[in-house]
N, C-alpha and C positions, 0 to 999 in steps of 0.2 A: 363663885361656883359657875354662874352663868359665863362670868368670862371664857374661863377653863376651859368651859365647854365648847365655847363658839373657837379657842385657838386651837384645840384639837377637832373639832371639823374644818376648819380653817386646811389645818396640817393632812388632812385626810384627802380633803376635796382638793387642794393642790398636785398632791401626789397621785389620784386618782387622775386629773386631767394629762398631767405629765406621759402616765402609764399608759392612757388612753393614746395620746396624741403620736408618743412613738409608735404603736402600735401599727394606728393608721398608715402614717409613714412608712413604714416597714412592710406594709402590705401594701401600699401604694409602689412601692422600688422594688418589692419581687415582683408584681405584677410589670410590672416596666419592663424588667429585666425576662422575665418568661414572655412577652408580647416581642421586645426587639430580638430574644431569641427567636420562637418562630417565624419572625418576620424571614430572618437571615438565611434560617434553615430553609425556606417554601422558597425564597425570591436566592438562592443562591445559584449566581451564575457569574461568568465573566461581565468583568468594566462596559462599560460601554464605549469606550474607546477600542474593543477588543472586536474589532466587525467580525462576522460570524459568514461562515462561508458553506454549502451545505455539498458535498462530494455527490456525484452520481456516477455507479458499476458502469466498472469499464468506460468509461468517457474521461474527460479533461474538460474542467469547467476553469474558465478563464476572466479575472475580472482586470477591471483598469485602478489603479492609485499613482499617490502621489508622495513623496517623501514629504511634503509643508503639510499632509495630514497630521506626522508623526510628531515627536518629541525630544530632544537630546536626553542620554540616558546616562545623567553623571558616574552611579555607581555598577561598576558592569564585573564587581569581584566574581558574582553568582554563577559565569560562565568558566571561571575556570577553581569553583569550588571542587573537589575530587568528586562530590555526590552529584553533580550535573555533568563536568569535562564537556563542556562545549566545545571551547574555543583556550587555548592558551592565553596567557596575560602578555604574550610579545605581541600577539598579534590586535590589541585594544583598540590601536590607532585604526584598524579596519573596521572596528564597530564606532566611531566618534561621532556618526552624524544623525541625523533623526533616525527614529524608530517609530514605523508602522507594522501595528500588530493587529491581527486573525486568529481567529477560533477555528476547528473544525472536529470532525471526527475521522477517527480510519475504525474501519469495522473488522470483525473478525479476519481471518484467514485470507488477508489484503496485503498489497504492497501501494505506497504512496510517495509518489512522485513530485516534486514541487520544486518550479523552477521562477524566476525572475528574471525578465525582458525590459529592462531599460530602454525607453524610446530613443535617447540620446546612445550611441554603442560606444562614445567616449569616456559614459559616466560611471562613475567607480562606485560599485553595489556591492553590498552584503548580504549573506543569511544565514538565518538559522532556521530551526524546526525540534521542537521538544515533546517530546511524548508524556502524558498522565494520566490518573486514574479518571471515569467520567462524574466523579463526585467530587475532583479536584479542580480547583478554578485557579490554583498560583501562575501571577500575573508577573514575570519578569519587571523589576530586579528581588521580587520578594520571591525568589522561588529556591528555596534549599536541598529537595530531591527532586529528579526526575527517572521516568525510566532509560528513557533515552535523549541525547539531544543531539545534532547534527548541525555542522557550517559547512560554509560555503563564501570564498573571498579572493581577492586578486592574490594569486601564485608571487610568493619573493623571487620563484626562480623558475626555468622549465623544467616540467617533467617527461621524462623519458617518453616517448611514442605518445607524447601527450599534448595537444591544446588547448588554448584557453580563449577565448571571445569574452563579452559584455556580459552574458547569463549566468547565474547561477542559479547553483541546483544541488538540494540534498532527496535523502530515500528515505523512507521509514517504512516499519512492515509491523504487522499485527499478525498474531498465531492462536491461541481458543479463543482471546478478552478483546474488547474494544478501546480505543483508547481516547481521550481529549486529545488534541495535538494544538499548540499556538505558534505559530509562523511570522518571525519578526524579518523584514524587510528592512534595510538598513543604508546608509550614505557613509562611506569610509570618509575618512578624515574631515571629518566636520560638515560633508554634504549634507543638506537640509531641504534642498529642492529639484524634483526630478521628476517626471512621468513614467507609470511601469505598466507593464500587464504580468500578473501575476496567475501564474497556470498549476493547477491541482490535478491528474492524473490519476484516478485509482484502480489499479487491478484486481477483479475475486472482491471476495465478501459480498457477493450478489447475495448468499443466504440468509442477508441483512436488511437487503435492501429491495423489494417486492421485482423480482425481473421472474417472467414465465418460459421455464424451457420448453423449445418445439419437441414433438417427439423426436427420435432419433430411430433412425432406419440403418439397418446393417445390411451389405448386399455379398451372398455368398459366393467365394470365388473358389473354384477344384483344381486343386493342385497336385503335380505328381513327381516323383523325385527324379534327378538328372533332367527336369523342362524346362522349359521356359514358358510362363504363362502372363499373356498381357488381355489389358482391358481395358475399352473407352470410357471415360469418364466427364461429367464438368461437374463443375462446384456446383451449379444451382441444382443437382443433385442435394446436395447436403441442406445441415442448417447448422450455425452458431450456437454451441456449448458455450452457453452461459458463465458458469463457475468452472477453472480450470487449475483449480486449486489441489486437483488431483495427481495432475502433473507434477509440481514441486513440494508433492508428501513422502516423507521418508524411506515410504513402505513403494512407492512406485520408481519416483529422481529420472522423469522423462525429459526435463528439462525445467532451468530454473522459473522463478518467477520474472525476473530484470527481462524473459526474454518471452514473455507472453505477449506481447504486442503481434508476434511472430506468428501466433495462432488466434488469431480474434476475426479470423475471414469466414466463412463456411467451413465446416467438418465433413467428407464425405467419407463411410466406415465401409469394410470389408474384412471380411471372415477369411481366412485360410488355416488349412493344417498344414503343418510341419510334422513330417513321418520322423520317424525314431530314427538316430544314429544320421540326422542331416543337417546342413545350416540353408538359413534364407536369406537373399539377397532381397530389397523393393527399393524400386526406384521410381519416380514420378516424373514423367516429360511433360512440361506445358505444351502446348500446339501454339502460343504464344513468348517468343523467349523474353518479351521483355517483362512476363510477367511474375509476381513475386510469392511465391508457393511454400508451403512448409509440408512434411512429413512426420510420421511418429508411427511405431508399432510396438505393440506389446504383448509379451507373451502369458499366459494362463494356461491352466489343466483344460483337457477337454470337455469334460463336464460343467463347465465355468461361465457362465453366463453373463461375466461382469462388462457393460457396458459403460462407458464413459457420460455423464460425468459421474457417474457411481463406481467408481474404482477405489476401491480400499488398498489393494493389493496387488503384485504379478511379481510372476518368475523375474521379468529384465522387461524394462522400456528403453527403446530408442528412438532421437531423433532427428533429425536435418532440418536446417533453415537457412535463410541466407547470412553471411558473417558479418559482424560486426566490422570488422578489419582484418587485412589481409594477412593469411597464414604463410609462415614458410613453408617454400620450396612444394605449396602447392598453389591453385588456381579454383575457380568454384565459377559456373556458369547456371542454366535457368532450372537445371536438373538438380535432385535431391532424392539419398539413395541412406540407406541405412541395411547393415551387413551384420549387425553381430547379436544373430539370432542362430541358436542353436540347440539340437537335443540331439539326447545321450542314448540313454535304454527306454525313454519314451516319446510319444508324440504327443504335440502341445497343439493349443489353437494359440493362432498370430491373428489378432485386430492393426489393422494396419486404418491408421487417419492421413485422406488427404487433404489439406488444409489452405486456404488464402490468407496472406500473410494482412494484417493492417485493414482488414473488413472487408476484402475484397471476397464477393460471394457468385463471381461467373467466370469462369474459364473453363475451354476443355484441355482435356490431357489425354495421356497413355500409362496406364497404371502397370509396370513390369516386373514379374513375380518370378525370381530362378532358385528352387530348390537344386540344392546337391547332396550326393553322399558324402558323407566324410569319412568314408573307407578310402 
């Protein structure tokens, strides 16, 4: 009887330890598992291999590397997956040499520029640049979607009206969300050592980034139809419009973003009306020709008070700057003139900006205003 007894607690007390033990265990390995979870979740960020680069409105922050930072990137299918399209699989041989990779952000209602300066301007460089969510940290080659990704690598052949040098350089832009963006630096055909300076660029999204607009002063000009009306001016009149993200919104289209460089000098504003049934000519004279000037005007209702950078809306904007590259069968000198401003059965107000191209914030001018009939 005693035996009996002692091999069924025998059998109890084993099975109780057993139950016991997994138990613990069990709660020892969720616990693991919910501790390396939050770890992952609070510390989730890019490699450490992934240098982190921090953008500043409107400027070009520019650092130095080196392709022997990087690493050869055996498997590089992820660039020409459909849900990334980077780079075609012909062109592999352009990405074969090390890879050095950067973090950054581009903020809202930005464009971002990003180019690579080989010290050597013999050496054969690549890039890329891919856009993601800022809770996304896929680190190439493990990266299956993006929003966007963009190259940049030695041309097989020339393009029309086009050159190529040592640099490359892709765009990216941002519209309400902000994005990750990782910037991989690259040595075509197995290059693995090289010196760079790599330059980041970003235009707008200043509402991201703490920059304080000066007031903005408007100077009113009276105009009358069939005159001609001019006015002295210099920039250091004006001040730098901050965010000019107003310009290249849908509801305005005074000019792109690629060409906001063009306006990052001083803004000097003026008011005029435009009488019913007339168009206006403005045209801007440096008193310096070699100086580099932009223009813009916009038209609104009279009652309309919208000043820039608070433009939601207008009837038509226009603008002038200096070209890019040269147009046919015409010429462009230091002057910048904008014409196709018009009313019908009413009269509008015209804000006309004059502007220093590339932060140029002194010069004077001649601001000339010709109302016509259009009878």
């Amino acid at each position: 009887m005693i035996d009996n007894y002692f091999f069924v607690y025998l059998n109890v007390n084993v099975d109780f330890n057993l139950t016991f033990k997994k138990s613990i265990m069990k709660s020892i390995y969720l616990t693991f598992v919910f501790t390396v979870s939050i770890f992952f979740t609070v510390n989730a960020q890019f490699p450490v291999h992934v240098k982190n680069i921090k953008p500043v409105a409107n400027q070009t922050v520019s650092i130095k590397g080196n392709l022997n930072q990087g690493a050869l990137m055996e498997d590089l299918s992820w660039a020409w997956s459909s849900s990334v399209a980077c780079f075609p699989a012909t062109q592999k041989l352009k990405f074969a040499g090390n890879h050095v990779l950067y973090n950054t952000v581009i903020p809202p209602r930005a464009i971002m520029t990003i180019t690579v300066v080989p010290d050597n301007k013999n050496a054969n460089f690549s890039l890329y640049a891919y856009q993601i969510g800022t809770t996304n940290y896929a680190t190439v080659p493990e990266l299956s979607t993006c929003l966007a990704c963009e190259a940049d690598h030695k041309w097989d052949y020339a393009k029309v009206n086009k050159t190529q040098d040592h640099t490359r350089t892709v765009e990216l832009n941002a519209l309400d969300d902000p994005f990750n963006v990782v910037i991989g630096v690259v040595g075509a055909d197995g290059l693995n050592e090289g010196s760079f300076s790599l330059n980041i660029k970003l235009e707008g999204g200043v509402e991201n980034i703490a920059v304080e607009q000066a007031p903005v002063k408007v100077y009113s000009v009276k105009t009358e139809k069939n005159k001609v009306t001019t006015v002295k001016g210099d920039l250091k009149e004006g001040v730098i419009i901050q965010d000019l993200s107003w310009a290249w919104n849908s509801s305005v289209a005074c000019f792109p973003g690629t060409q906001a460089q063009k306006f990052r000098g001083n803004h000097v504003l003026y008011s005029a009306e435009l009488p019913d049934n007339s168009t206006m000519e403005v045209t801007v004279i440096p008193d310096d020709k070699n100086a580099d000037f932009s223009l813009y005007a916009y038209q609104i209702g009279l009652n309309n008070n919208s000043i820039v950078p608070n433009l939601s809306s207008c009837v038509s904007c226009e603008a002038d700057h200096k070209w890019d590259r040269p147009k046919v069968n015409k010429t462009q000198d230091h002057t910048r003139s904008v014409s196709d401003l018009t009313s019908i059965g009413s009269a509008y107000k015209i804000i006309i900006g004059v502007v220093g191209a590339n932060g140029l914030n002194t010069g004077s001018y001649t601001l000339k205003i010709t109302v016509k009939d259009r009878n």
